[in-house]
Residue, then its C-alpha position, 0 to 999 in steps of 0.5 A: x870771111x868768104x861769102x858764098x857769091x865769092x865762090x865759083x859755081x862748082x864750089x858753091x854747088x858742093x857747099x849747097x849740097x853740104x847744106x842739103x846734107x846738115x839739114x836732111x841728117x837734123x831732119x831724120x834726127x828730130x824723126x828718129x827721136x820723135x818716132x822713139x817717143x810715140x813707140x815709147x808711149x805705144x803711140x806708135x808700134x815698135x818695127x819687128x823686122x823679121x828678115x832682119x831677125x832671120x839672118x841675124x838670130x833666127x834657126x828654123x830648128x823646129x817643128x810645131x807638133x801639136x797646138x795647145x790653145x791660143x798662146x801654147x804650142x808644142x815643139x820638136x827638133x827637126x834633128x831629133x836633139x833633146x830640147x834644152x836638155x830637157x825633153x824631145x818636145x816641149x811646150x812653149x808659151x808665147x811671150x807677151x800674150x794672153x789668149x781666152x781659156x779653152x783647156x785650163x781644166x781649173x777655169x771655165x771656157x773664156x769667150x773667143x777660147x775655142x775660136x783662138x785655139x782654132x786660129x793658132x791651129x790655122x797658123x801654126x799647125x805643122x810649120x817650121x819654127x824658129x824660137x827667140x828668147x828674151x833676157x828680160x823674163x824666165x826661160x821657162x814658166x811655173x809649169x816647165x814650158x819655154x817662154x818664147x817669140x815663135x816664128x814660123x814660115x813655110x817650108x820654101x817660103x822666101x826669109x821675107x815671109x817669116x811672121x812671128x805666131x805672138x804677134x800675129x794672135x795680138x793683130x787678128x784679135x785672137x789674144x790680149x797684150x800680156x806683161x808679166x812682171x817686168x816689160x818685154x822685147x815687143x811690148x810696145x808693139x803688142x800693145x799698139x796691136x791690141x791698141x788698133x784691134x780694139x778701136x777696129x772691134x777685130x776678132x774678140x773685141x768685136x760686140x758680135x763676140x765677146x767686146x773684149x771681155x773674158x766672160x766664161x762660156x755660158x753651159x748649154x741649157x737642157 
């Protein structure tokens, strides 16, 4: 058997390189894994790679026409086209998410309701949008609305800036993780979201607003 003091220095440095490889690949290997197991737990987010996304799957095909409230929007094409053979614009609601009541004619006004509702409109307002579904839940909801990921971006703005409306709601404390029935795309990441804007008191979780409660509105007393 050859040893590696019998080798001559070239060889031995390419067979000290090997090595460094094997070991590096095994290294990345028990990483990799061990990541997949802390994002499988929502210990860790899952990574939504947004330019990634955007040159894979994503048209900006959209136009966001009108804000419902903190989780619904309304659409249009940008073409003019009928949506989904249905209608020129339509209502989507965000998948994964569940922001405070401010408009359900049936309930009363949540706390943080009219605040999420502002900050959507912040968002989302006029942008150009992007729509990605999910094969894991219904295209359309009980009400006739898409079920969507929205992604939006400013009209010249680099791929790279591209943000995703659903994820952006969870992370600034505007909105609660949602799981409808059956587990989602992005629902690791949602709930790591709320998971850090819950420990950090952000938005409706703060104990200045609502502590993460949905407690109704209390009516002005005359």
């Amino acid at each position: 058997m050859v040893s590696l003091a019998d080798l001559g220095q070239p060889a031995k440095n390419i067979a000290r390189l090997i090595f460094l490889i094997i070991i590096i690949a095994v290294l990345v290997a028990i990483f990799q894994s061990t990541k997949d197991l802390l994002i499988s737990k929502g210990i860790l987010p899952a990574t939504i790679n947004h330019k990634k996304l955007f040159v894979q799957n994503l048209n900006f095909d959209y136009k966001i026409t009108r804000v419902i409230d903190g989780d619904t929007i309304q659409i249009k094409r940008l073409d003019g086209k009928i949506i989904e053979n249905t209608s020129k614009e339509m209502k989507v609601r965000l998948i994964g998410i569940n922001s405070p009541e401010s408009v359900d004619p049936r309930r009363p006004v949540e706390c943080f309701g009219k605040e999420a509702s502002s900050h959507m409109k912040s968002l989302a307002q006029g942008k150009v949008a992007a729509l990605e579904y999910d094969f894991t839940q219904s295209k359309f909801d009980d009400y006739g609305r898409l079920l969507a990921y929205v992604f939006i971006k400013d009209s010249g703005v680099a791929d790279k800036n591209v943000r995703m409306l659903n994820e952006e709601m969870v992370k600034d404390g505007y909105a609660y993780e949602y799981t409808y029935n059956y587990p989602y795309k992005y629902q690791s990441q949602f709930k790591w979201l709320e998971g850090f804007a819950r420990e950090n008191y952000i938005g409706l979780w703060s104990s200045n607003t609502c502590s993460g409660l949905k407690t109704p509105i209390a009516p002005p007393v005359n």
